[in-house]
C-alpha positions as CSV (number, residue, x, y, z in Angstrom):
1,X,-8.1,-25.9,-17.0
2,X,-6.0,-23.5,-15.5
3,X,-2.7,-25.0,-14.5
4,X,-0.6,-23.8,-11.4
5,X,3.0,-23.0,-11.3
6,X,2.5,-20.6,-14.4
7,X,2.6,-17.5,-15.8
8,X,0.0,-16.9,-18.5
9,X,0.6,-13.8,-20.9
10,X,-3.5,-12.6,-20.8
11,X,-5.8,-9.9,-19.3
12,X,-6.6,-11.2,-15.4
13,X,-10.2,-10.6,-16.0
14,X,-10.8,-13.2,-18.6
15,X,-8.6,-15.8,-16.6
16,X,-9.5,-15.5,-12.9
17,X,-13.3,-17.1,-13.5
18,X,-11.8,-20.2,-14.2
19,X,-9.6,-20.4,-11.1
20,X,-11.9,-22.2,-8.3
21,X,-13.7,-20.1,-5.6
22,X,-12.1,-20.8,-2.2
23,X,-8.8,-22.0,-3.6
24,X,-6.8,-19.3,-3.1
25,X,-4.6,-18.5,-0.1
26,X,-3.0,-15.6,-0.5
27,X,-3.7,-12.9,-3.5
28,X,-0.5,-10.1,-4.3
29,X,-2.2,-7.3,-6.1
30,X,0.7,-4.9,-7.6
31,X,-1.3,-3.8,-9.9
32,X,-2.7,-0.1,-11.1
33,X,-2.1,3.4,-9.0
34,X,-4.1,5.3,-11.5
35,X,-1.3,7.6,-11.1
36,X,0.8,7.9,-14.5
37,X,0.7,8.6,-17.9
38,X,1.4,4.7,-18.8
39,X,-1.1,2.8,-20.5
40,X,-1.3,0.3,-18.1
41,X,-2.0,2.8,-15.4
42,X,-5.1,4.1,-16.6
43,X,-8.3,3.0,-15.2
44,X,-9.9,6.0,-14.2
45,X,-11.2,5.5,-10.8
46,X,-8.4,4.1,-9.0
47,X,-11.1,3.7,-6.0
48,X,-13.9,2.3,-8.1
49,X,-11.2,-0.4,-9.3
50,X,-9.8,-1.4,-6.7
51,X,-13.1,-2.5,-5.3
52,X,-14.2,-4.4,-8.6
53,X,-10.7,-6.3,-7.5
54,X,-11.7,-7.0,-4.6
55,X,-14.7,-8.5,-5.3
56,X,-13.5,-10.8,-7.8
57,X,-10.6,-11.9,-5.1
58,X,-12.7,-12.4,-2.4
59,X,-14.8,-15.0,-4.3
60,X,-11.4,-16.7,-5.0
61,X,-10.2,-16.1,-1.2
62,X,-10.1,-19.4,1.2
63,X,-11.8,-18.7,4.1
64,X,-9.2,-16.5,6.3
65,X,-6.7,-16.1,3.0
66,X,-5.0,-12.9,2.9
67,X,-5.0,-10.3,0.1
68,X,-2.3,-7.2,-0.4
69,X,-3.7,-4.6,-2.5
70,X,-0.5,-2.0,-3.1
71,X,-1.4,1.5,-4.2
72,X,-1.3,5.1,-2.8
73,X,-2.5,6.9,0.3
74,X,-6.2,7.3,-1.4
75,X,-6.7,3.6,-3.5
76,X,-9.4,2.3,-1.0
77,X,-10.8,5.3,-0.1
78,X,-14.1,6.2,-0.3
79,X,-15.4,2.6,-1.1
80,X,-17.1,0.3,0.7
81,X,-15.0,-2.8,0.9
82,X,-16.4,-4.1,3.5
83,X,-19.1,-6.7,2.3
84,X,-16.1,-8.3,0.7
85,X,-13.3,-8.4,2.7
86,X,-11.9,-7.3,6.2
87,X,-9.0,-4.5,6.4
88,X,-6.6,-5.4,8.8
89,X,-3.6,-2.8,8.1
90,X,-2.6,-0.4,6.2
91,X,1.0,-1.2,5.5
92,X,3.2,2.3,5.0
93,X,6.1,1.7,3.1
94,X,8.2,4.6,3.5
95,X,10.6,5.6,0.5
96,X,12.6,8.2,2.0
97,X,15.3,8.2,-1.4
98,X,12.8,8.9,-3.7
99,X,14.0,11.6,-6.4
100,X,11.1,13.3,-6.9
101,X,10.4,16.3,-5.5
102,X,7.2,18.4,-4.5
103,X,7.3,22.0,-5.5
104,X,3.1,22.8,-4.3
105,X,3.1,19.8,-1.8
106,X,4.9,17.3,0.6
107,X,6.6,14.8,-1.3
108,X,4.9,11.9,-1.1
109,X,7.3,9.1,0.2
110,X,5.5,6.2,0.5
111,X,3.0,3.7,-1.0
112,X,0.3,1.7,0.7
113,X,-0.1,-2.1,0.9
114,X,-3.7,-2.5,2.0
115,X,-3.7,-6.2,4.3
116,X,-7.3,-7.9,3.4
117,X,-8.3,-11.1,5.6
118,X,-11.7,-13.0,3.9
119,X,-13.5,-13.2,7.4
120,X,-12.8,-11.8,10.7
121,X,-9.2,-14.4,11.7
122,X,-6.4,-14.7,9.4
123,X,-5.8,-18.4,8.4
124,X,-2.1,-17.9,8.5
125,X,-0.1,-15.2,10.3
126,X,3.5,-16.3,10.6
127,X,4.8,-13.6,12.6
128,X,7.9,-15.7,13.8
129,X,9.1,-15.6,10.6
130,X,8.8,-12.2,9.7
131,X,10.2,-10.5,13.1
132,X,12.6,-7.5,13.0
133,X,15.5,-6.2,15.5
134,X,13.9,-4.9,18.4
135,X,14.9,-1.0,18.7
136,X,14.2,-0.7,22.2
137,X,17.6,-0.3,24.3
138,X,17.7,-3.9,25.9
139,X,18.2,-2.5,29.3
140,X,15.4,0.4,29.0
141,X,13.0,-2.7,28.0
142,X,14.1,-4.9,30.9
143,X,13.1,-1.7,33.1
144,X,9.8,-1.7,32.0
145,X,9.4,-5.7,32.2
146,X,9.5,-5.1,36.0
147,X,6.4,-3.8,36.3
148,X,3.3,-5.4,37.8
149,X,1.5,-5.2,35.1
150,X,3.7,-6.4,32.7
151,X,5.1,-9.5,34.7
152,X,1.7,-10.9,36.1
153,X,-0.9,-8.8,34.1
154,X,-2.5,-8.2,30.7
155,X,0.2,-7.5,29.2
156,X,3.1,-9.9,29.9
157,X,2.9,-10.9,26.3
158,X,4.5,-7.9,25.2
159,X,7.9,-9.2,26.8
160,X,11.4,-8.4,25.3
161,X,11.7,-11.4,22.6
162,X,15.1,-12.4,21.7
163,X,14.5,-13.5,18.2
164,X,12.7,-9.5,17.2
165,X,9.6,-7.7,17.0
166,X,6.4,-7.4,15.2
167,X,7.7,-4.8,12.3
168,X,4.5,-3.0,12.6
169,X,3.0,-1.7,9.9
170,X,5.4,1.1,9.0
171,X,8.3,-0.5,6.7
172,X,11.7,1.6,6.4
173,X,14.2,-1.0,6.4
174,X,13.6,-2.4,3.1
175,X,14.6,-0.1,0.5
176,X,13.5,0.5,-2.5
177,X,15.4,-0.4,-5.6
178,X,18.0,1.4,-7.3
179,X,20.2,1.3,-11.4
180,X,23.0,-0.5,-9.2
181,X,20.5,-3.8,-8.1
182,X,21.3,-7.0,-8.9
183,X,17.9,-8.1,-9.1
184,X,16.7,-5.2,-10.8
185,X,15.1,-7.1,-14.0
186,X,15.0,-3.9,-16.6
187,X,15.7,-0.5,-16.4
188,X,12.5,0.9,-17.6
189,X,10.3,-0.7,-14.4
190,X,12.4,0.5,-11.7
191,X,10.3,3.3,-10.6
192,X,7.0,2.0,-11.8
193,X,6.9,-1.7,-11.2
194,X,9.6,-3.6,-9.6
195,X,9.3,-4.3,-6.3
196,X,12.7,-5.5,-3.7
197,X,11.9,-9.3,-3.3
198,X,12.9,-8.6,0.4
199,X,9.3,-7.1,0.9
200,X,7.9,-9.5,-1.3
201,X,9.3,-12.0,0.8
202,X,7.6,-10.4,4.3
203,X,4.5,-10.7,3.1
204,X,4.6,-14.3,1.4
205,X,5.8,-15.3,4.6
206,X,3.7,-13.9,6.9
207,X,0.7,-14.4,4.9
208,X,1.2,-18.5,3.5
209,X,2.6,-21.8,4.0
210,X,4.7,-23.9,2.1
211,X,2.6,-25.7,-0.5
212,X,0.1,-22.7,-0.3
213,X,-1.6,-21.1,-3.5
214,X,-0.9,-17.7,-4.3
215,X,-2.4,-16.1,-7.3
216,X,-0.6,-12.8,-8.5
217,X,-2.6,-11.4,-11.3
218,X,-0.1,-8.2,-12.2
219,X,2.8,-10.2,-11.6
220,X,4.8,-7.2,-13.8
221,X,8.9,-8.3,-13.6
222,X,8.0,-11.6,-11.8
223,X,8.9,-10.7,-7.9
224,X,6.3,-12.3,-6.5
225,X,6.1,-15.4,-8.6
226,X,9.9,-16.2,-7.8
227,X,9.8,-15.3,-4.2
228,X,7.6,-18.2,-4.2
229,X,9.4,-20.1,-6.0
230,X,12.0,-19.8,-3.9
231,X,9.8,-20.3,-0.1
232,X,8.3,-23.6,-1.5
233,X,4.9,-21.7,-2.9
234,X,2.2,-22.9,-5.3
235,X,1.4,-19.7,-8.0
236,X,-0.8,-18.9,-10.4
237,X,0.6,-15.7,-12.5
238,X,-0.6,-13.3,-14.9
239,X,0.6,-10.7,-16.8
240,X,-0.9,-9.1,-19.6
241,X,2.3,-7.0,-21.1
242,X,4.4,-9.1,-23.5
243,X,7.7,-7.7,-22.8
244,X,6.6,-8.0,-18.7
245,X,5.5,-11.4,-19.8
246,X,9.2,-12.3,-21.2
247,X,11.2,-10.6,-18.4
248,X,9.0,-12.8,-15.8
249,X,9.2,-16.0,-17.5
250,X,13.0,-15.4,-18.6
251,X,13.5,-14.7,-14.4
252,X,11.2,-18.1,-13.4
253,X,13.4,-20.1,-15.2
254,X,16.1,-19.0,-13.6
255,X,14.9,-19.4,-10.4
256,X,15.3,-21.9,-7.8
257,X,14.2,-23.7,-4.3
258,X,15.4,-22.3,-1.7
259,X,14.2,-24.0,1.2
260,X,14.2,-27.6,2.1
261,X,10.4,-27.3,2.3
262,X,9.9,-28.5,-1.1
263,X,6.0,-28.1,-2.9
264,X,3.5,-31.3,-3.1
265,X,3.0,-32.7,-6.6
266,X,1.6,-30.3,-8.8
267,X,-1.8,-29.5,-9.0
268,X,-4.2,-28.4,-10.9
269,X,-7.3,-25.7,-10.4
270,X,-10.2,-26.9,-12.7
């Protein structure tokens, strides 16, 4: 009986079977790139992967729950994903400070976060609590709010809103982390693994409700797990690398609500 609100130090593929189908909301897959000499990063196929991943989390999926696959420009291409799940974005997070440097190409300065829906409608889009600064001079905007077409027509929902914008699907603002973090949980995953909890936190929002289920099955340094912890989220985590496994748990414990949306009683996934 798998029990929620856990990490558990074991291989995702001999633990997500016993997790229900359809109990999932939300799956954060930080997993593999396929793109360095680490162990853990070789799989050989990235593509080819990625798709046996998303077969496996779409039988877990509820009905409209989300899944964020991260990986590079190429890790759904040339797959047919399709029967499975529905690809709504590709997210660009841009990385402008990274220190590598191309000598025979562009650098490459961002990753992908592929945005799965099970279905054709998300179940839970939140975008009022994910909404960014608008950058659009206020009186510019105003300007263009006076047209027909805008004020009575189709697209009088694109109004100036007060509160931000929709931060699209090319993320700059949140950088990445750096040796000087606070929450930077060991030195040797801060180019490979750890993610900010900031865009951890974008995504959780948008993506789930308090209470919700969100399975993380290469949960790494533990972002994911205590961003939920924090919002008032249900988790199920894995991580099959002992000394990921320790930093994770080590953070969990040290973690706390929040939010004064506190979680149900515990449950269970049989």
């Amino acid at each position: 009986m798998i029990e929620i609100d856990r990490l558990y130090n074991t291989d995702m593929f001999g633990l997500i079977p016993q997790i229900d189908d359809g109990s999932v909301d939300l799956v954060i897959c930080d997993g593999p790139y396929g793109v360095t000499e680490n162990a853990w990063d070789q799989v050989g196929s990235i593509q080819e992967f990625n798709l046996n991943l998303i077969r496996i989390f779409a039988r877990k999926l509820k009905r409209g729950g989300a899944l964020y696959l991260f990986g590079k420009p190429d890790c759904v291409d040339f797959i047919d994903y399709r029967p499975y799940l529905n690809l709504r974005a590709k997210i660009v997070w841009y990385q402008p400070s990274r220190l590598a440097q191309g000598r025979r190409n562009y650098t490459n300065n961002y990753d992908i976060i592929c945005y799965f829906i099970k279905g054709t409608k998300p179940k839970t889009y939140n975008l009022g609590a994910i909404r960014v600064p608008q950058l659009v001079e206020l009186e510019h905007r105003l300007r263009c709010e006076r047209v027909p077409s805008v004020q009575q027509g189709k697209f009088n929902k694109t109004k100036f809103n007060t509160k931000g914008k929709n931060p699209g699907d090319v993320w700059g603002d949140i950088k990445q982390l750096t040796y000087k973090s606070k929450e930077l949980a060991c030195r040797k995953t801060l180019n490979t693994i750890q993610k900010p909890e900031l865009l951890l936190q974008r995504l959780i929002n948008a993506s789930s409700n308090t209470n919700d289920l969100i399975l993380d099955p290469f949960a790494g340094t533990g972002t994911a797990l205590a961003v939920c912890k924090k919002l008032g989220r249900h988790f199920i985590g894995i991580e099959k690398e002992q000394f990921l496994f320790d930093i994770a748990n080590s953070r969990l414990e040290n973690t706390s609500l929040e939010t004064d949306n506190k979680p149900e009683t515990k449950i269970q996934v049989n």
